[in-house]
PADRENFI-526310 format. One line per 3 residues: number of its first residue (from 1); for each residue x, y, z of N, C-alpha, C. Coordinates in pm, 1 decimal, padded with zeros to 6 digits, always signed. Layout:
<sites>
NUM	X:Y:Z:X:Y:Z:X:Y:Z  ...
</sites>
This chain:
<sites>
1	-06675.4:-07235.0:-03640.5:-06680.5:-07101.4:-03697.1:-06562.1:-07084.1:-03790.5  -06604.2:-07065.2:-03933.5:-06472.1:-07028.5:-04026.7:-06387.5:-06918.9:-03997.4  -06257.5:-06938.7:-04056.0:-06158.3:-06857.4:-04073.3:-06165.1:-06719.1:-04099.4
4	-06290.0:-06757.9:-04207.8:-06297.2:-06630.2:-04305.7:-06392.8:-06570.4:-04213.6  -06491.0:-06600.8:-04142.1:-06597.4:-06530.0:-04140.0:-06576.6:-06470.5:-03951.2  -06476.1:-06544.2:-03921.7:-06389.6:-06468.3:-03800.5:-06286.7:-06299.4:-03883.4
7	-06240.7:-06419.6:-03949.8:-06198.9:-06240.3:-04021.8:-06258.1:-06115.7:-04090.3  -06381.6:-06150.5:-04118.0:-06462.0:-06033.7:-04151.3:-06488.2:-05972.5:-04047.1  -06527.0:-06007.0:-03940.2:-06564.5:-06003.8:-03778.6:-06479.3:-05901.0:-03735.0
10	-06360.4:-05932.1:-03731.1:-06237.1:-05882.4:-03684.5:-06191.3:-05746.1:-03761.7  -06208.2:-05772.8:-03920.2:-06192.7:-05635.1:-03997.8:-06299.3:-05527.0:-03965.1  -06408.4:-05606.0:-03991.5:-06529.0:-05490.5:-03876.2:-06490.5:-05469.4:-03743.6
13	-06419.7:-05489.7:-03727.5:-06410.6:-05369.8:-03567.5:-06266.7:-05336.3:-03555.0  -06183.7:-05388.3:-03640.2:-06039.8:-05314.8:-03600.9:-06008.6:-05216.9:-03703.0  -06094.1:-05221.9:-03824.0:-06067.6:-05076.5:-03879.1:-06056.5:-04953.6:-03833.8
16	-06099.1:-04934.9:-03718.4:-06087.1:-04826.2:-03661.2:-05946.2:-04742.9:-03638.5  -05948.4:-04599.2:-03615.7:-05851.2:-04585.2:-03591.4:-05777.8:-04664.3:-03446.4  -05625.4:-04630.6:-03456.4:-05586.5:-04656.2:-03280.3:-05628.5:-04529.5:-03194.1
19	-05651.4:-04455.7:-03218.2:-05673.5:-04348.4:-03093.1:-05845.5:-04418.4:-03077.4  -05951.9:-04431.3:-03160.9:-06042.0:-04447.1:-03062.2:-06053.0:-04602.3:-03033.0  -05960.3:-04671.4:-03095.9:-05977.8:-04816.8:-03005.2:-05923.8:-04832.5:-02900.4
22	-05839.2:-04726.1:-02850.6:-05794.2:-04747.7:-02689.9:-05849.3:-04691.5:-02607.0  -05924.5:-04593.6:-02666.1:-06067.1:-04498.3:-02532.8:-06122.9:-04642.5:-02541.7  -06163.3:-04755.6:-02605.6:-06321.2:-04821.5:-02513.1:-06285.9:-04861.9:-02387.5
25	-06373.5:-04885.5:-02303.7:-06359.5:-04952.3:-02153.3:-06421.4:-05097.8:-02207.8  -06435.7:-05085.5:-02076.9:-06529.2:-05269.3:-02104.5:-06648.2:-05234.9:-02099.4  -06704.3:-05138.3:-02035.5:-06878.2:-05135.4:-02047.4:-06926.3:-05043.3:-02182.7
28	-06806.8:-04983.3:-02264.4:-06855.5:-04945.1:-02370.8:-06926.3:-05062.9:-02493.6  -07051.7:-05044.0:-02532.1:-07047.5:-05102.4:-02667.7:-06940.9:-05127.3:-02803.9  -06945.2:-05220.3:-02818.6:-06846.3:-05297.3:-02922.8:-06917.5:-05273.9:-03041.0
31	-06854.1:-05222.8:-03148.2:-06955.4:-05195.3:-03264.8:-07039.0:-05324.6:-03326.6  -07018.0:-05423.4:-03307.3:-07066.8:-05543.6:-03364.1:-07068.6:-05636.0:-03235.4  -07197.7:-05710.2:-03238.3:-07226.2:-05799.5:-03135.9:-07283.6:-05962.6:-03225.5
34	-07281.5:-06024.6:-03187.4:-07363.0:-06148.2:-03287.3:-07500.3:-06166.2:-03233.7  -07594.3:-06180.4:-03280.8:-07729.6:-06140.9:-03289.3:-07787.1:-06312.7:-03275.4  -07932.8:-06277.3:-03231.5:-08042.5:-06408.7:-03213.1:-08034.9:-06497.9:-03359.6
37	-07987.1:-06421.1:-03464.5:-08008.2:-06489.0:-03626.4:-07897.4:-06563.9:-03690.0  -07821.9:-06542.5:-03588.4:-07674.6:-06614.0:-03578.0:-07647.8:-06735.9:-03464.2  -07670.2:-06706.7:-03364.9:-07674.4:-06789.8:-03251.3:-07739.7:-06932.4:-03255.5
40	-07700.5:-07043.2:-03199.5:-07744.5:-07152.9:-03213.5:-07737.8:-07197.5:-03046.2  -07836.3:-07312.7:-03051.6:-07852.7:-07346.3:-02918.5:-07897.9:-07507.3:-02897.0  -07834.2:-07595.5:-02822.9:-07825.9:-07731.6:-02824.6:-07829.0:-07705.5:-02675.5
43	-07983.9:-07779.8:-02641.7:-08052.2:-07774.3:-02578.0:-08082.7:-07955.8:-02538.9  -08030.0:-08019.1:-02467.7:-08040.7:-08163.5:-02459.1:-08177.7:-08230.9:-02460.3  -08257.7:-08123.5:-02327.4:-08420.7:-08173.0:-02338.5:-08506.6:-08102.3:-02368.2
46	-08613.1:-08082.8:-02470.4:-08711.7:-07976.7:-02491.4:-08800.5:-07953.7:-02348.0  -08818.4:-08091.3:-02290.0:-08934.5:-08113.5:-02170.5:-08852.0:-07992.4:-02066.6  -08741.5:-07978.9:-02075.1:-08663.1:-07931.6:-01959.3:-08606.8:-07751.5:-02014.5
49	-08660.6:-07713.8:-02079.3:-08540.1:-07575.3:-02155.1:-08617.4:-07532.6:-02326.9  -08651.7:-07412.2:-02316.4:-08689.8:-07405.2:-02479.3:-08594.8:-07296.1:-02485.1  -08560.8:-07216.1:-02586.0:-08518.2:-07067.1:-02687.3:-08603.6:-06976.4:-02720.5
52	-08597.0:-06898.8:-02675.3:-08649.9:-06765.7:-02780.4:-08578.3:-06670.3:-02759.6  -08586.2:-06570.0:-02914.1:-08480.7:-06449.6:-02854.1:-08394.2:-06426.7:-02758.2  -08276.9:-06517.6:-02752.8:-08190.8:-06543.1:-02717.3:-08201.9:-06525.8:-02531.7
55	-08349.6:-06608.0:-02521.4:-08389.7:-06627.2:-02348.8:-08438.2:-06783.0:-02361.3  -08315.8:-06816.8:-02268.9:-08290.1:-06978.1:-02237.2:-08365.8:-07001.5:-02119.1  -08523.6:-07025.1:-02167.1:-08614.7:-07097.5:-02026.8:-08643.8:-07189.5:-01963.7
58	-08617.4:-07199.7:-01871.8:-08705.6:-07345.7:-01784.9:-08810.7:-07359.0:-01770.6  -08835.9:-07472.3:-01808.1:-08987.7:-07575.5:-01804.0:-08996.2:-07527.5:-01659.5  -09145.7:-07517.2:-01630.9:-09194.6:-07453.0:-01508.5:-09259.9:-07598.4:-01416.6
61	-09233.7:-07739.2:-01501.0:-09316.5:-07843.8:-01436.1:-09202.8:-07926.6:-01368.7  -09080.1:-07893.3:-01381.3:-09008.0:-07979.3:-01328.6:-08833.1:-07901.8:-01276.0  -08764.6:-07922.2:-01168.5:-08622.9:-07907.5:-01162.1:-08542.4:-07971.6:-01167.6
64	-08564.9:-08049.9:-01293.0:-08429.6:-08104.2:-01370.3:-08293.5:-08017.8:-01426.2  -08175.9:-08068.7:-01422.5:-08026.2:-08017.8:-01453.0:-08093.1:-07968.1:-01615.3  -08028.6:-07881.7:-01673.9:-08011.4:-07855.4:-01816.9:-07895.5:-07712.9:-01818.8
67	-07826.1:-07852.7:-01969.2:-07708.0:-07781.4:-01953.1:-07700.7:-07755.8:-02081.8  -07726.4:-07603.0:-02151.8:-07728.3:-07573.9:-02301.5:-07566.3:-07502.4:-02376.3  -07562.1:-07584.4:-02433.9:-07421.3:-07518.4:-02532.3:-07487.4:-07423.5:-02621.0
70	-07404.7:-07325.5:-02633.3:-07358.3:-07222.1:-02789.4:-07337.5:-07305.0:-02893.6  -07396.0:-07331.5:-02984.1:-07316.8:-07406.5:-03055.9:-07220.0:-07383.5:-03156.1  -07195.1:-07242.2:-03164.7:-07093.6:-07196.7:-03239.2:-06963.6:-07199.6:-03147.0
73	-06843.1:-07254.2:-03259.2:-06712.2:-07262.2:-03198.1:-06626.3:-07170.4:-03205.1  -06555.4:-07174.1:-03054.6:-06488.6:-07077.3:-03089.1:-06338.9:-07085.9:-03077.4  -06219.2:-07025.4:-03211.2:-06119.1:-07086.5:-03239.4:-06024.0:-06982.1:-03248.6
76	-06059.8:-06868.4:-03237.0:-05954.9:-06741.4:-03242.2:-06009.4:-06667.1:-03247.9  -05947.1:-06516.8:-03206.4:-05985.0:-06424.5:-03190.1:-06020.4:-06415.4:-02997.5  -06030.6:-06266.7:-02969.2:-06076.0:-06274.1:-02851.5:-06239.0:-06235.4:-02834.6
79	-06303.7:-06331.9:-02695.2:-06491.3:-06343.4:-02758.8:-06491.3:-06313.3:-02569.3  -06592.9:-06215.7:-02586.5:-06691.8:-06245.9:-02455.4:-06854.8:-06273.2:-02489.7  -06869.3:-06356.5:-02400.0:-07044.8:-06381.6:-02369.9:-07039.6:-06354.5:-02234.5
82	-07209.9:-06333.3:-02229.3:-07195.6:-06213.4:-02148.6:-07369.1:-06247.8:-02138.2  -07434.9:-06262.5:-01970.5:-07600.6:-06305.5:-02009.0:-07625.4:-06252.8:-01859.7  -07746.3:-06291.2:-01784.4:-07816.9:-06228.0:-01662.6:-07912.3:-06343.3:-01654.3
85	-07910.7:-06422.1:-01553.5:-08012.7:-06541.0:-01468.6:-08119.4:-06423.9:-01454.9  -08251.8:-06506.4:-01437.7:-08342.1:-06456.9:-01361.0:-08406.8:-06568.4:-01288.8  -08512.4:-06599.5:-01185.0:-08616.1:-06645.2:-01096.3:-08476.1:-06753.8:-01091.2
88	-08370.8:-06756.9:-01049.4:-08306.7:-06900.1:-01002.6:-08277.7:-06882.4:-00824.4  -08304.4:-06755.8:-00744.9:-08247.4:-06786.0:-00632.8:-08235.5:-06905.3:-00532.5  -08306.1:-07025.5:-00556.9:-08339.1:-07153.9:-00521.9:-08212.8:-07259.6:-00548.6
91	-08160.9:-07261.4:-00601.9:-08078.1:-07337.4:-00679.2:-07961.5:-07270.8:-00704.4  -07820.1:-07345.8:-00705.8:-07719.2:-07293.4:-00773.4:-07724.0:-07308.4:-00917.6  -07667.5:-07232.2:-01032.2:-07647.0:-07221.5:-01145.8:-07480.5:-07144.7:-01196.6
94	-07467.1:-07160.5:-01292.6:-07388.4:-07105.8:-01361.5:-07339.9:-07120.8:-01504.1  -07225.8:-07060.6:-01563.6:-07195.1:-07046.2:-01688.5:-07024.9:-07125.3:-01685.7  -07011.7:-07132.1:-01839.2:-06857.3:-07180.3:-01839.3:-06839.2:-07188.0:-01986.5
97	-06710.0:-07300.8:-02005.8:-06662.0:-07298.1:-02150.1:-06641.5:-07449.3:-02128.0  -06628.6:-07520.9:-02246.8:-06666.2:-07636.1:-02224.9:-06560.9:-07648.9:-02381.8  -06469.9:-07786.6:-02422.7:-06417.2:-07828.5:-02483.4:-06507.5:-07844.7:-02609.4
100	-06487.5:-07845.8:-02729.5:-06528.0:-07836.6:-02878.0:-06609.8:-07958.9:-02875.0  -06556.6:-08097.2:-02784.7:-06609.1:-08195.7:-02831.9:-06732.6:-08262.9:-02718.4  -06713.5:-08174.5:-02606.1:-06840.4:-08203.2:-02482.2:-06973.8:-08187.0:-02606.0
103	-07015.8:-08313.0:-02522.8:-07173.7:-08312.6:-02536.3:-07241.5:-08320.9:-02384.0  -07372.5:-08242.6:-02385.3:-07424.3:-08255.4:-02220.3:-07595.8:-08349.8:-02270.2  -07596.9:-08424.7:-02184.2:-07678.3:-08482.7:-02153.6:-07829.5:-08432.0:-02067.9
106	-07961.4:-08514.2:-02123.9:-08005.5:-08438.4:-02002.2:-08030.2:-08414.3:-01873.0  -08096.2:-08393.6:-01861.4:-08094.6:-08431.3:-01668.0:-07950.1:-08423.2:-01607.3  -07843.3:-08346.4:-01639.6:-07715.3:-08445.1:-01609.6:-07637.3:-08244.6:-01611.3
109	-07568.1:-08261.4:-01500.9:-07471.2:-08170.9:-01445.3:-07361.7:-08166.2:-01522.1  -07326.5:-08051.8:-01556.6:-07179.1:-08004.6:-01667.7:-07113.8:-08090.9:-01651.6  -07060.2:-08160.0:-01518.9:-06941.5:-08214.2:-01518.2:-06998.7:-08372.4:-01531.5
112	-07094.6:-08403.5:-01554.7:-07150.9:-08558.1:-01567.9:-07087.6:-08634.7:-01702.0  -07063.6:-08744.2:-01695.0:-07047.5:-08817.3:-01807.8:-06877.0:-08823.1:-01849.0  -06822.7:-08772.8:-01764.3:-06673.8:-08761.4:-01795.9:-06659.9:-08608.2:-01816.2
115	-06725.7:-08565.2:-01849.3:-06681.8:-08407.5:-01903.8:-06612.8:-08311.7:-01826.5  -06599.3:-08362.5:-01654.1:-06523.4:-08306.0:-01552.2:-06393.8:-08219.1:-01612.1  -06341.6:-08302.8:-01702.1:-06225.2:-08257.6:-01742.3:-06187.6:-08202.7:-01872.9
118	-06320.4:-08145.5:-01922.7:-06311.1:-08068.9:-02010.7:-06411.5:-07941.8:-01982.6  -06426.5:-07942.2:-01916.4:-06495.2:-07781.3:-01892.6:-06448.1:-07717.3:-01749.4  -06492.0:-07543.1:-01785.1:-06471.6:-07431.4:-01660.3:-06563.1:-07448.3:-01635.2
121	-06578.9:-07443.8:-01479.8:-06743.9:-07362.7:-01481.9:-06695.5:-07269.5:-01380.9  -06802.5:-07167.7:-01382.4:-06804.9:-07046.0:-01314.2:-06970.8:-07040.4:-01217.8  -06970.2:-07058.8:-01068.0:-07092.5:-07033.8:-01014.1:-07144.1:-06967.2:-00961.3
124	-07274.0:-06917.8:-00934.5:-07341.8:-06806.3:-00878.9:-07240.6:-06797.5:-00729.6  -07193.0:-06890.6:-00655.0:-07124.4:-06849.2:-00558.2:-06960.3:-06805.3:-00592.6  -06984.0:-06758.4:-00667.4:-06797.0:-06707.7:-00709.1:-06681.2:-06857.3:-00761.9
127	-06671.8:-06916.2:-00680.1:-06658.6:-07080.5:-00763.7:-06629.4:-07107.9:-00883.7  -06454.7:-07102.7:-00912.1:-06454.4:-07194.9:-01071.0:-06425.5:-07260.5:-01012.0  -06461.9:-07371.7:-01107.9:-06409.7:-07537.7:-01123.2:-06386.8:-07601.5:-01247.4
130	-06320.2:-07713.3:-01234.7:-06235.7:-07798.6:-01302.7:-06171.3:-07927.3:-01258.8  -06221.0:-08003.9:-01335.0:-06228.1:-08118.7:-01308.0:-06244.0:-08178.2:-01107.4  -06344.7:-08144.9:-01128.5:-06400.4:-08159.8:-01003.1:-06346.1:-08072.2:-00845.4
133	-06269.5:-07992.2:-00882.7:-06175.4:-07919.5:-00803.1:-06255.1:-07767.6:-00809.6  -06271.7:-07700.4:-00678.3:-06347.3:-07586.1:-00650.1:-06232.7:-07500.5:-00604.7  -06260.3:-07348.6:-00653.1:-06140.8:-07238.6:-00595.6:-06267.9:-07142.4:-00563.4
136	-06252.9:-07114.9:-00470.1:-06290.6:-06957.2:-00400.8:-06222.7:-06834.4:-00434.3  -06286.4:-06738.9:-00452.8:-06209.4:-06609.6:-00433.8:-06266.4:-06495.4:-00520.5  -06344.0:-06589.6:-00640.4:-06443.2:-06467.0:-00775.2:-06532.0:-06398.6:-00649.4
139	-06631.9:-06293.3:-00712.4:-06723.2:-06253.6:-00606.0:-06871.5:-06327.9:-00662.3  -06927.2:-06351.6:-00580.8:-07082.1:-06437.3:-00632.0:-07159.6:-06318.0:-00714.1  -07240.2:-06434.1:-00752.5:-07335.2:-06355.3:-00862.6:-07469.0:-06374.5:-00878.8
142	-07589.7:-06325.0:-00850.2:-07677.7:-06337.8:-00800.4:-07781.8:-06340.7:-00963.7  -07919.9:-06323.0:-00939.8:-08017.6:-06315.1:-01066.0:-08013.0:-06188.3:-01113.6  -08017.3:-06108.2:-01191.4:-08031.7:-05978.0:-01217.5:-07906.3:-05927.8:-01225.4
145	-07779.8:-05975.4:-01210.6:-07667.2:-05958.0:-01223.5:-07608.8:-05967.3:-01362.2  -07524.5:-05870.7:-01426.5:-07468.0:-05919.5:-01612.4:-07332.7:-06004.6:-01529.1  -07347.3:-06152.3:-01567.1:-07220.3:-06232.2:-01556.1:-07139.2:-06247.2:-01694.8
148	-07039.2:-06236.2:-01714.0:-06949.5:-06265.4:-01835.3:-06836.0:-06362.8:-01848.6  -06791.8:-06382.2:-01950.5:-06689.0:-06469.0:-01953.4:-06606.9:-06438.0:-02067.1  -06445.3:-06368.6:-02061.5:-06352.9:-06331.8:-02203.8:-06300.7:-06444.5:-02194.8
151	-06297.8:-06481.9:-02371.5:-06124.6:-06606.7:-02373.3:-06073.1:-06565.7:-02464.7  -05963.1:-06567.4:-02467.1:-05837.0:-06474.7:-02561.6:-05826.5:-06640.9:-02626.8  -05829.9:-06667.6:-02750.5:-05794.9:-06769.1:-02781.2:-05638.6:-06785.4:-02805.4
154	-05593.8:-06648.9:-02865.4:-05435.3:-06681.4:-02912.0:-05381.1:-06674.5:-02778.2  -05412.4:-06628.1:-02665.3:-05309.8:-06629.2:-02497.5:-05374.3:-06764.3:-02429.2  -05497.5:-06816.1:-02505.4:-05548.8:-06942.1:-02443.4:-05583.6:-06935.0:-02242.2
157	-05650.7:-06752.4:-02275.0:-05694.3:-06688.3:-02124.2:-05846.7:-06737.3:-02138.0  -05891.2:-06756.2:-01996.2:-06025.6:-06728.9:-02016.6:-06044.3:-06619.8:-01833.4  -06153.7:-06533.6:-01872.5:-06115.4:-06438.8:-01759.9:-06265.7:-06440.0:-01737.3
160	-06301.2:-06391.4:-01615.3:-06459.3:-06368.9:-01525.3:-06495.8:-06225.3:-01542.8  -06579.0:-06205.8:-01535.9:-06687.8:-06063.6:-01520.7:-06798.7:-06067.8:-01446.0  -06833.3:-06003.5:-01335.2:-06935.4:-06009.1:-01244.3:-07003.6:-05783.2:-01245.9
163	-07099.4:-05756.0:-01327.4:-07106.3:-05661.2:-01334.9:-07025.2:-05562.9:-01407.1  -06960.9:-05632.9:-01505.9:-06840.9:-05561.9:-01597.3:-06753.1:-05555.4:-01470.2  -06699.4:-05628.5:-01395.6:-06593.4:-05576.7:-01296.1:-06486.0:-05739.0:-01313.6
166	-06388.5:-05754.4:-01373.2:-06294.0:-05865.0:-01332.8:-06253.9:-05913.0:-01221.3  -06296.7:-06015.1:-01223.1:-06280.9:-06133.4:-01093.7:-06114.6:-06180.3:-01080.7  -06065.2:-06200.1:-00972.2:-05915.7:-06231.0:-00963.5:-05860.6:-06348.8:-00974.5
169	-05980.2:-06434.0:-01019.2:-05844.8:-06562.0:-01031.3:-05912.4:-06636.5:-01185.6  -05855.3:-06716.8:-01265.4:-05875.6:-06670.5:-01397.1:-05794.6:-06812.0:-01418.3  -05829.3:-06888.7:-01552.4:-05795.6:-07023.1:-01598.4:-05686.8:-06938.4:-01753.6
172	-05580.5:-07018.6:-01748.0:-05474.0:-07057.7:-01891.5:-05472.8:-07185.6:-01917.7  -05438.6:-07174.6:-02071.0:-05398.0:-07336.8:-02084.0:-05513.3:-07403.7:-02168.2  -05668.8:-07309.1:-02189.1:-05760.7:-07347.4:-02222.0:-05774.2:-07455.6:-02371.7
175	-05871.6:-07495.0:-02406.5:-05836.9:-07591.6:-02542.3:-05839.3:-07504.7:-02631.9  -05801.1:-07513.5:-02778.9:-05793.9:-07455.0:-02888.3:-05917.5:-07449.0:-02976.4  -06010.4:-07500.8:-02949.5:-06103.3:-07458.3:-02958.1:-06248.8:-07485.7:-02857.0
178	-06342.3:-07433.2:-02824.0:-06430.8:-07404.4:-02745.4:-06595.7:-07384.4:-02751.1  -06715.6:-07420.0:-02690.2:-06833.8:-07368.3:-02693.6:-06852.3:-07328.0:-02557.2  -06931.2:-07191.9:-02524.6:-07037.4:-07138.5:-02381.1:-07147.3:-07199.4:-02369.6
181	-07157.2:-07237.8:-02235.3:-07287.8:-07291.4:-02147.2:-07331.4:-07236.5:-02092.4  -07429.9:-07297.5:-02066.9:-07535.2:-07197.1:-01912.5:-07567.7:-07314.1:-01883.8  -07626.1:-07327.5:-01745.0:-07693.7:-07455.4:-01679.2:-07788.1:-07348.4:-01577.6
184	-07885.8:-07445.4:-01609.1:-08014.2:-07374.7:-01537.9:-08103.1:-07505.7:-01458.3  -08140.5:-07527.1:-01359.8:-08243.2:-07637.3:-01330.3:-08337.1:-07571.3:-01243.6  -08393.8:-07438.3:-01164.0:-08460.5:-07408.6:-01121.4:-08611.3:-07467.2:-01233.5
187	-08705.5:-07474.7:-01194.0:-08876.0:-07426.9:-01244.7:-08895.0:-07293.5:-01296.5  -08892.6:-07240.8:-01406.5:-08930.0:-07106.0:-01387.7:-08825.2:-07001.4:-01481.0  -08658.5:-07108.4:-01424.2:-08608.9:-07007.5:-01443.6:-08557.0:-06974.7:-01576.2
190	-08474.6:-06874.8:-01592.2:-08400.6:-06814.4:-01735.2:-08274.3:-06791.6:-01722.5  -08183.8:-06757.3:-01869.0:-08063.0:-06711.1:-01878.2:-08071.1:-06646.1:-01993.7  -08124.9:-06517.0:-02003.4:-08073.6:-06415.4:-02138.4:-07931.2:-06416.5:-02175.5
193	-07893.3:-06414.0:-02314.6:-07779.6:-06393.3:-02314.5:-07789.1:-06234.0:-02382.6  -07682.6:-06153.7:-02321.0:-07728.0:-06012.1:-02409.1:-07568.3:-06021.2:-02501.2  -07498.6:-06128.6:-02524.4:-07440.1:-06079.5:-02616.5:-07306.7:-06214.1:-02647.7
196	-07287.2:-06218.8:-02765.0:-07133.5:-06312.1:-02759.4:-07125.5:-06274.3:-02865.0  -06945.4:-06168.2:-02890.7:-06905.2:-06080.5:-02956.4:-06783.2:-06131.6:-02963.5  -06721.4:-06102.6:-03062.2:-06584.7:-06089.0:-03072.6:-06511.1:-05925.0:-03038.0
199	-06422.0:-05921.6:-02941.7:-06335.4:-05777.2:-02914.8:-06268.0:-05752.5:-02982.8  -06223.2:-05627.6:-03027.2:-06041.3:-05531.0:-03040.5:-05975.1:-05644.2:-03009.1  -05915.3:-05615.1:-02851.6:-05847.4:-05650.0:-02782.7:-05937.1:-05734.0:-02648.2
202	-05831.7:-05772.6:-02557.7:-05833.1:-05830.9:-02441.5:-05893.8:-05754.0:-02317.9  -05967.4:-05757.1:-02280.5:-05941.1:-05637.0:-02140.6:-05928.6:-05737.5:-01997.8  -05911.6:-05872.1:-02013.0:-05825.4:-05957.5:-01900.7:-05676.7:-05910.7:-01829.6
205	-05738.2:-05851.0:-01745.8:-05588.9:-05792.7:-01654.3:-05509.7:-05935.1:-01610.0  -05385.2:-05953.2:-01628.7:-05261.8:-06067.5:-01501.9:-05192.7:-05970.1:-01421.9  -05107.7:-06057.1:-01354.4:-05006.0:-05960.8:-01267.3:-05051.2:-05968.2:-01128.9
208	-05026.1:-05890.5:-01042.9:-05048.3:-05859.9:-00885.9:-05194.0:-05834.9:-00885.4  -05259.6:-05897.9:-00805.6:-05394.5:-05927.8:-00754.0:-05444.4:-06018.9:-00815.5  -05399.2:-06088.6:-00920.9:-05485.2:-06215.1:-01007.5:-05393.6:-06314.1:-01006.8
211	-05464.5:-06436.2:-01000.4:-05394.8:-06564.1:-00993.7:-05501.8:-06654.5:-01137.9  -05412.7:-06746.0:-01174.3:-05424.8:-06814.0:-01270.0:-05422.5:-06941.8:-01288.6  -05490.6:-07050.0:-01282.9:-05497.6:-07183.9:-01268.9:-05527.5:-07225.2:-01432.7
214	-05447.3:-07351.0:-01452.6:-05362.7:-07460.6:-01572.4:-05528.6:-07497.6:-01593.6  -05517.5:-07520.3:-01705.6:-05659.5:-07630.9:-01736.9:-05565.3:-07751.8:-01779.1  -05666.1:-07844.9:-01753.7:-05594.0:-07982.7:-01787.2:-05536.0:-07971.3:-01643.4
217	-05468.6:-07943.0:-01569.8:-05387.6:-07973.7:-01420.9:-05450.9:-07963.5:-01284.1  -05392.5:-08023.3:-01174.1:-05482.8:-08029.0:-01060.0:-05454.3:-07899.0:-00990.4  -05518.9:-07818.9:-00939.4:-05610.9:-07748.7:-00890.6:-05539.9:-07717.6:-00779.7
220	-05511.8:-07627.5:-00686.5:-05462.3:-07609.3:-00551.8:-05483.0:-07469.5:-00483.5
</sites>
């Protein structure tokens, strides 16, 4: 994603005054969202996952892994994506951020192929991970649920959302630049995305009640 066309992005929504850019919350609308006509999607197997209007489906003949990148990068500025599973209660799934240069394979789990150590993932059971290392403590997230994900690129944060509500433990350290996943392998199932925007600002809380784990480092 260019320079320039992050900065048009950014001039569209920080023109605003400061008095009403500090009323938004997080569940307010962002004046600009990036749309189905923008969005790209690298999709490893057609047999396994198609697109439409920005609803990432599963082939209904088989429960094979599929793990689809954003394919737009992301290099500054602060971005949430932000989507809702449906028909997966069968299966675990989830979302993450994945290094500029991961490629996913098909049939083949985020962390397959070496990629352990270049991606977050975030799972329906509350669960980030990194490089093969699991932390407890997000709250799970079920089908019908809005799951999200902020990364501040210039603080190199990436922070959780379960229902617009921030999850307490949260990755720094992230790469400098980035693409969003979803992994889906149910029969059936989906991942709408309703949005990947660039923000104002941050709304990733630190401090007392949140803890923060290194990317690139082991895990504890």
């Amino acid at each position: 994603m260019s320079h320039n066309y992050l900065t048009k992005l950014k001039d569209k929504l920080t023109g605003k005054k400061e008095s009403s850019e500090s009323s938004l919350t997080l569940e307010e609308e962002i004046p600009f969202a990036l749309t189905s006509t923008i969005l790209n999607y690298i999709i490893p197997s057609k047999e396994d996952a198609t697109e439409n209007d920005d609803i990432i489906k599963h082939s209904d003949q088989n429960n094979q892994e599929c793990t689809v990148l954003i394919e737009e990068k992301i290099n500054e500025g602060v971005w949430r994506f932000e989507g809702v599973f449906s028909n997966h209660e069968y299966a675990n799934f989830m979302i993450g951020i994945a290094d500029e240069s991961c490629v996913f394979g098909a049939n083949k789990l985020p962390q397959d192929d070496g990629n352990h150590e270049k991606i977050v993932a975030f799972w329906n059971t509350g669960e980030i991970s990194h490089r093969f290392k699991h932390i407890e403590g997000n709250s799970e997230f079920k089908c019908g649920q809005k799951v999200a994900i902020e990364v501040n690129m210039e603080a190199k944060t990436c922070h959780f959302f379960v229902d617009g509500v921030q999850q307490p433990k949260y990755v720094v350290g992230i790469p400098p630049s980035i693409r969003f996943w979803v992994n889906i392998s149910w029969e059936g199932s989906s991942f709408e995305v309703l949005r990947l925007q660039i923000l104002p600002k941050s709304y990733g809380k630190t401090g007392k009640g949140f803890r923060a784990y290194e990317y690139g480092k082991e895990w504890k």
